[in-house]
C-alpha positions in Angstrom: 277.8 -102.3 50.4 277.6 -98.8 51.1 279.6 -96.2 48.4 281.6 -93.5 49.1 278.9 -91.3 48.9 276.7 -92.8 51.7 277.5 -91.3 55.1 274.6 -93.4 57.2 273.8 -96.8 56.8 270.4 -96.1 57.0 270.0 -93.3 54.5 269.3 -93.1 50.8 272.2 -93.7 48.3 273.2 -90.1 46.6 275.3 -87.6 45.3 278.2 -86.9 48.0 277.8 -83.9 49.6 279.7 -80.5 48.4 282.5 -79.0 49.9 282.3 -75.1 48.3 284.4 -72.3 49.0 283.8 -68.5 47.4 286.4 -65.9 47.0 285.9 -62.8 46.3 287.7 -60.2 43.9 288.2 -59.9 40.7 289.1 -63.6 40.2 285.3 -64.0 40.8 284.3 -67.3 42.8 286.3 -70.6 42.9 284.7 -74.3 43.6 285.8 -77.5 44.4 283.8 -80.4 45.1 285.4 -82.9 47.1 284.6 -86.1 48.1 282.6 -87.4 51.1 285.2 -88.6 53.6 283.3 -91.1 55.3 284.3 -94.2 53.9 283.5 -98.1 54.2 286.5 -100.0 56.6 287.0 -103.4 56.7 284.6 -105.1 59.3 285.9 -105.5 62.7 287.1 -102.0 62.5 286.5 -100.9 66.5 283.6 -98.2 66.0 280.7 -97.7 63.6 277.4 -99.8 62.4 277.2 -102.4 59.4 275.9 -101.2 56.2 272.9 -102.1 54.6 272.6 -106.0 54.3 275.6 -106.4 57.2 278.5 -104.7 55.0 281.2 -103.4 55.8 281.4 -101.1 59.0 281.2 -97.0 58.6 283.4 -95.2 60.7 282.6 -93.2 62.7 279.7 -94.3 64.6 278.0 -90.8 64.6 278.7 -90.0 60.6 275.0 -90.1 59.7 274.4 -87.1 62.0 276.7 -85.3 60.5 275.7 -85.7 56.5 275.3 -82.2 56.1 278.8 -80.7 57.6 281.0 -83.0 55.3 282.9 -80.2 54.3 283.9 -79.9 57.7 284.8 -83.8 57.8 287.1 -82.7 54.8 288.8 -79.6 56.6 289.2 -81.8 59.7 290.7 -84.5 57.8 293.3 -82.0 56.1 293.8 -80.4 59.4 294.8 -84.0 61.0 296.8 -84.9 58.1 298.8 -81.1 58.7 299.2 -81.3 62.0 302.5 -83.8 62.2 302.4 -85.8 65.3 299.2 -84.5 66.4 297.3 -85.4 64.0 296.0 -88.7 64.7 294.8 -87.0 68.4 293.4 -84.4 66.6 291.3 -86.7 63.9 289.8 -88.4 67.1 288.5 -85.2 68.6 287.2 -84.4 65.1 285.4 -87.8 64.7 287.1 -88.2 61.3 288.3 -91.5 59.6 291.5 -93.0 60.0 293.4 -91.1 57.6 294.7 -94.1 55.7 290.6 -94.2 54.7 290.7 -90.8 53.1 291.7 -89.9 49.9 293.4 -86.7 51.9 296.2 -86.2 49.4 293.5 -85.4 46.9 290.8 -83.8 49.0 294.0 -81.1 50.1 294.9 -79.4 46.3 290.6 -78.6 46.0 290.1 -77.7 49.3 293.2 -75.4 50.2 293.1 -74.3 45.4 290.1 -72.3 46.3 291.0 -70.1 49.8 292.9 -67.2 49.3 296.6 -67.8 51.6 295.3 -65.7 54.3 292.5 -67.7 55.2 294.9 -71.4 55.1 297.7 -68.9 57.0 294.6 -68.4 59.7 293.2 -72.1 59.9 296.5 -73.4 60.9 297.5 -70.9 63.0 294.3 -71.3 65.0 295.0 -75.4 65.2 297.8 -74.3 67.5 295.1 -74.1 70.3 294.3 -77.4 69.6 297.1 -79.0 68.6 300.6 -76.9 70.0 303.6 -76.7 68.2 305.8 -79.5 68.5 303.2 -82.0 70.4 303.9 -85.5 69.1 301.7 -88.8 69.5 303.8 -90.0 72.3 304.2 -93.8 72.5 305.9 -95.8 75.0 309.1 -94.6 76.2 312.5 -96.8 76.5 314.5 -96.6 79.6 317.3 -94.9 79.1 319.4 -95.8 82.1 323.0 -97.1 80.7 322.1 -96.0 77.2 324.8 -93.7 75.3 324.5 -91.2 72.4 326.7 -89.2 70.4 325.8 -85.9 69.5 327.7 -83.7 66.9 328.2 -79.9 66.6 328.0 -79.7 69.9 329.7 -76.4 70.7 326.8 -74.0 69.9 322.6 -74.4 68.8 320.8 -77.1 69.0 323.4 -79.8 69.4 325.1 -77.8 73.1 321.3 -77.7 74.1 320.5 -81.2 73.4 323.6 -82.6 75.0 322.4 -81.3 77.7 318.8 -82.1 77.6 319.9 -85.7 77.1 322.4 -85.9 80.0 319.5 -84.9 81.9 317.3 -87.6 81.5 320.1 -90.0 82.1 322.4 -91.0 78.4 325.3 -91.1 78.8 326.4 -88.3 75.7 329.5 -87.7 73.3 329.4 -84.2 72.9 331.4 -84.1 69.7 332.7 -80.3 69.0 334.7 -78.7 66.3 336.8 -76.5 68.7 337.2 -78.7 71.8 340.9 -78.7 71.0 340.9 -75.2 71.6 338.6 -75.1 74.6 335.8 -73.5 72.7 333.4 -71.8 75.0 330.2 -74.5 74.2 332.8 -77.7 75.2 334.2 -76.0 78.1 330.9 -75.5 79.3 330.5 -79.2 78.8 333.4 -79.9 80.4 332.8 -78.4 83.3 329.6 -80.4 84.5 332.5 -83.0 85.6 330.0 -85.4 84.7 330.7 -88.7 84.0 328.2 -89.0 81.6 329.3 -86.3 79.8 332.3 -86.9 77.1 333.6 -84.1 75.2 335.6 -85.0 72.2 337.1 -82.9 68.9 335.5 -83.7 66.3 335.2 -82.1 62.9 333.2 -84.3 60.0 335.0 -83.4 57.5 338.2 -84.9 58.7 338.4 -88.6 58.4 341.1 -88.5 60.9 339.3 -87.0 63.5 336.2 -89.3 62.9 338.0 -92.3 63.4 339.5 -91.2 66.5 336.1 -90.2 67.7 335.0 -94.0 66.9 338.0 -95.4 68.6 337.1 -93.1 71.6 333.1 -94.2 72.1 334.8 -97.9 71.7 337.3 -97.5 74.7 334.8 -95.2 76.8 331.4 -97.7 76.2 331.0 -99.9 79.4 330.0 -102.6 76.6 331.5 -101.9 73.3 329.3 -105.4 71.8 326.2 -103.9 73.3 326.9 -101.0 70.5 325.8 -97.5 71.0 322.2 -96.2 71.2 322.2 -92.9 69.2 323.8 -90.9 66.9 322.5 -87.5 66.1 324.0 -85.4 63.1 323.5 -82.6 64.0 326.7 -80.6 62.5 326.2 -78.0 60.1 326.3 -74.0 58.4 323.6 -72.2 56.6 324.6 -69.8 53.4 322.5 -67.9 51.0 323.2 -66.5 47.5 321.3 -66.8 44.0 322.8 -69.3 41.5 324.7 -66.8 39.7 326.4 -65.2 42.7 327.0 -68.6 44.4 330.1 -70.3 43.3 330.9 -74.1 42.7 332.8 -73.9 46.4 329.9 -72.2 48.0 328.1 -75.2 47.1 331.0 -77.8 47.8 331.5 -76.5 51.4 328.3 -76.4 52.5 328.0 -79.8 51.2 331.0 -80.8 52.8 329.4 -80.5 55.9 325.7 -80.5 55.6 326.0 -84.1 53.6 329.3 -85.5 53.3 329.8 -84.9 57.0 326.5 -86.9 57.8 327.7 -89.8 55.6 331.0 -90.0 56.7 330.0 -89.6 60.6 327.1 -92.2 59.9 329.3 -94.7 58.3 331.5 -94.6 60.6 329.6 -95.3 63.4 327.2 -98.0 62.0 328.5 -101.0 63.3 327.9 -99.7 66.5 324.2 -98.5 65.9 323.6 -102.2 64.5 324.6 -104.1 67.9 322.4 -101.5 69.6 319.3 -102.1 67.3 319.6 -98.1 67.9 318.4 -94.5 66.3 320.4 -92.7 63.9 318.7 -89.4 63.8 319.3 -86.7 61.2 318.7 -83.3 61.1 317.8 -81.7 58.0 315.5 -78.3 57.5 312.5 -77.5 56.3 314.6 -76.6 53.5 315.2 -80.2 52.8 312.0 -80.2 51.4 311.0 -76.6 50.0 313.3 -74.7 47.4 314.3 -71.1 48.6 315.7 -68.8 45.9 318.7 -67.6 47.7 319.7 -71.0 49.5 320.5 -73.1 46.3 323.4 -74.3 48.4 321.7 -75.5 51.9 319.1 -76.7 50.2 320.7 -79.3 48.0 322.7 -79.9 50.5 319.5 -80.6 53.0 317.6 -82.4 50.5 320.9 -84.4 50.2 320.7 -85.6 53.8 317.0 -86.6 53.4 317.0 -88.6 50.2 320.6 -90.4 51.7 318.4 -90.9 55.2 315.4 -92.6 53.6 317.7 -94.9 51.6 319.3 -96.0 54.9 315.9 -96.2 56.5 315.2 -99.1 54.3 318.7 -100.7 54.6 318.3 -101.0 58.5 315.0 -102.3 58.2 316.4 -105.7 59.0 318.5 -104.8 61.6 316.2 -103.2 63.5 318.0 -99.8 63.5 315.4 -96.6 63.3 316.3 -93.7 60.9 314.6 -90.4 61.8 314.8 -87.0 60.3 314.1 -84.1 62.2 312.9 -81.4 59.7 312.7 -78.0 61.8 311.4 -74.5 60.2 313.2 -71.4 61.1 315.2 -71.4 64.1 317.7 -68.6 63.0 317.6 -66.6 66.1 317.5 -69.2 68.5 320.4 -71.4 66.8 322.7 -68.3 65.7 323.9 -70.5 62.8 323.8 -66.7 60.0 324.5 -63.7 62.1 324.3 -60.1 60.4 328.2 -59.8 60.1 328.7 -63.5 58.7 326.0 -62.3 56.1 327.8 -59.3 55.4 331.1 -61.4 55.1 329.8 -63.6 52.2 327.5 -61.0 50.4 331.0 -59.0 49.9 332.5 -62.4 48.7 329.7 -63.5 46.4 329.7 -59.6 45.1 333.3 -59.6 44.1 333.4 -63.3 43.1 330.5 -62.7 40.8 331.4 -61.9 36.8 331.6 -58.8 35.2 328.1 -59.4 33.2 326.3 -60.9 36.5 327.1 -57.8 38.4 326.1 -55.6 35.4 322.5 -57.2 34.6 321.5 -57.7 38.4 322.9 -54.3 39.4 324.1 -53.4 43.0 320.7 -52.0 44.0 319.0 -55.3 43.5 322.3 -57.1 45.4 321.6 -54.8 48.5 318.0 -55.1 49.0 318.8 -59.5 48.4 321.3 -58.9 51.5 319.1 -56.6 53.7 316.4 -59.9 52.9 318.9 -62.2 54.2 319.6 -59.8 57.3 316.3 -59.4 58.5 316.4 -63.1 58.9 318.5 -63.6 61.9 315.9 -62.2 64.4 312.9 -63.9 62.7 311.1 -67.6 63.7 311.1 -69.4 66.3 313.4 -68.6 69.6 312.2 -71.2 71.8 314.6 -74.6 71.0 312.3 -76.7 73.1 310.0 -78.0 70.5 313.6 -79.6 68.4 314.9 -80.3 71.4 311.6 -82.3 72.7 311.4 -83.8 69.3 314.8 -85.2 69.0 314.6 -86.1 72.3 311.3 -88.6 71.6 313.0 -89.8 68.7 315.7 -91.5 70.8 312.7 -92.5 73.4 309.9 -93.4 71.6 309.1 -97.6 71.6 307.8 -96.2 67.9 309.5 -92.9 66.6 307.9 -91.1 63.8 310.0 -91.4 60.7 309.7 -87.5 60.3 309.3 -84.6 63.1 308.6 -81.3 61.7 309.5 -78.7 64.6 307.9 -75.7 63.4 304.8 -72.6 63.8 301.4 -74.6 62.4 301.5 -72.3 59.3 304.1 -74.0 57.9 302.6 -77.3 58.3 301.4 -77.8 55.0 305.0 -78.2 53.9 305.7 -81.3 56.4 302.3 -82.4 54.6 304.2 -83.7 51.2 306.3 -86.6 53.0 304.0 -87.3 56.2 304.9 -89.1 59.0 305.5 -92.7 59.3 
């Protein structure tokens, strides 16, 4: 049977090839050597020839002609295993293995340990010819005709968008918003597409109260109450910053509040319905909910929250046949609104004065400033285009086989979505 080190069927057993990288500098040069990624696969794989004495098949069928670029079978492999959604599109174009049949997670730390950032920043910025922000494997799509789905945080960002996006390909949505009480500009805009497949409700998740009613609302409104409710996407939330010591215990408990406790008390209470469905609860969570940021102690734990609490309940409604999906997007600050230069102006004067006598002291008020101007030059950076969570969120409610994680984001931050994968 052939080894790991064997690319062709044909050829002499030897030493895998050598994946080798050189950087210059005063650091002098780095190596790796990484494995061969062609692999044996279980016969009957489609693609590939038997190994000597009929073994087990090699994929892919042209890996023998390509002994000598394994290093590039390695970076191609990598590059499929970054590129979220894509990636299984891309690792056809490249001929590679199915990823499953390569040892990816260890080939990454030597291959990306020995290239200075600016040349990983480059590769995946160039695989966004190849492989566009956003782009998913796209399955088979449901009919969504007579389907509902309830949408929170609905009266600005991503959730006004998507309630939208969704009433446009036909769900009937519950566009739940914290001010429609007081005829907030997002849920009067709602309200004014008199559509009957658009329901505005108030709805704050932190109140148990309101959440209830909201429940007792989709019940009455539901053509079918027994045939449940389709979606549910928790999409509520705020954003914060502030460094541990500046940050106090309510900073943390109000974000939190809302972030977390909000998507637990808004997914618990609309289970039952979820479950008759055999429906999506989709969560979104931040890029954040997997990478530490000094500065965001607070969204972060509370993000990190929501996607520990989501993979727990993926398993729970395994039986059930209920899909839990995160959505995981990078920076969307200027396309979302959610910190604004006077909001971060508000709280650094609160975290300033809130902070003790000694904290103040040590850090000093020149160091405080330049942490704020940080936080300020946020709100105009990433992405401004919504379309790619949008379009994500919007094939996790679709999709005959959803990815358990989307990661809507530039390509150079792909190596982050890298640690979880998608399933």
């Amino acid at each position: 049977m052939p080894t790991p080190g064997d690319v062709g069927g044909g050829e002499s057993r030897g030493a895998a090839p050598r994946l080798t990288w050189s950087r210059r500098g005063a650091a002098g040069r780095c190596r790796r050597l990484n494995e061969a990624v062609a692999v044996p696969v279980p016969r009957g794989r489609a693609g590939g020839r038997a190994g000597p004495g009929g073994g087990d098949r090699l994929w892919p069928p042209r890996a023998a002609a390509m002994r000598g670029t394994a290093g590039l079978l390695v970076l191609g492999a990598a590059a499929g295993l970054l590129a979220g959604g894509g990636g299984r599109w891309l690792g056809r174009l490249l001929l590679l293995p199915p990823l499953r049949a390569v040892r990816a997670r260890r080939a990454l730390p030597d291959l990306f340990g020995c290239m200075p950032w600016q040349w990983i920043r480059s590769l995946f910025l160039s695989l966004e010819a190849l492989c566009p922000p956003g782009m998913s494997q796209r399955r088979g799509q449901l009919q969504v005709e007579g389907k509902a789905v309830l949408v929170t945080g609905c009266d600005k960002g991503f959730g006004h968008a998507l309630a939208k996006q969704l009433h446009a390909k036909g769900f009937t949505v519950f566009a739940g918003c914290l001010l429609a009480d007081k005829n907030g500009d997002g849920a009067r805009e709602l309200k004014n597409m008199k559509s009957d497949r658009m329901k505005v409700l108030q709805m704050n998740v932190c109140s148990d109260e309101e959440v209830a009613q909201a429940v007792d609302f989709v019940k009455r409104t539901l053509k079918d109450p027994e045939e449940g409710l389709w979606g549910l996407v928790n999409n509520a939330g705020v954003s914060t910053f502030g460094e541990v010591e500046f940050a106090s215990l309510d900073n943390y408990k109000e974000v939190a509040e809302i972030n977390l406790w909000g998507t637990v008390r808004v997914t618990k209470a609309f289970l039952p319905l979820i479950r008759r469905a055999k429906g999506r609860v989709v969560n979104i969570t931040s890029m954040l909910g997997r990478m530490a940021s000094p500065s965001r102690s607070c969204y972060c734990v509370s993000k990190y929250g929501v996607a520990a609490f989501s993979d727990c309940l993926r398993q729970e409604m395994y039986r059930w046949g209920v899909r839990v999906i995160l959505i995981e997007p990078s920076n969307f600050v200027a396309a979302t609104g959610i910190l604004t230069e006077d909001g971060i102006d508000r709280q650094a004067e609160a975290l300033w004065s809130g902070a003790g006598d000694t904290v103040r002291e040590d850090y000093g008020r020149e160091y405080f400033a330049r942490h704020v101007a940080t936080m300020k030059s946020f709100v105009s950076s990433g992405l401004k285009d919504m379309s790619l969570v949008l379009n994500d969120i919007s094939d996790a409610l679709t999709s005959t086989c959803p990815n358990n994680r989307y990661n809507p984001m530039e390509t150079c931050w792909l190596p982050i979505s890298a640690a979880g994968g998608n399933g």
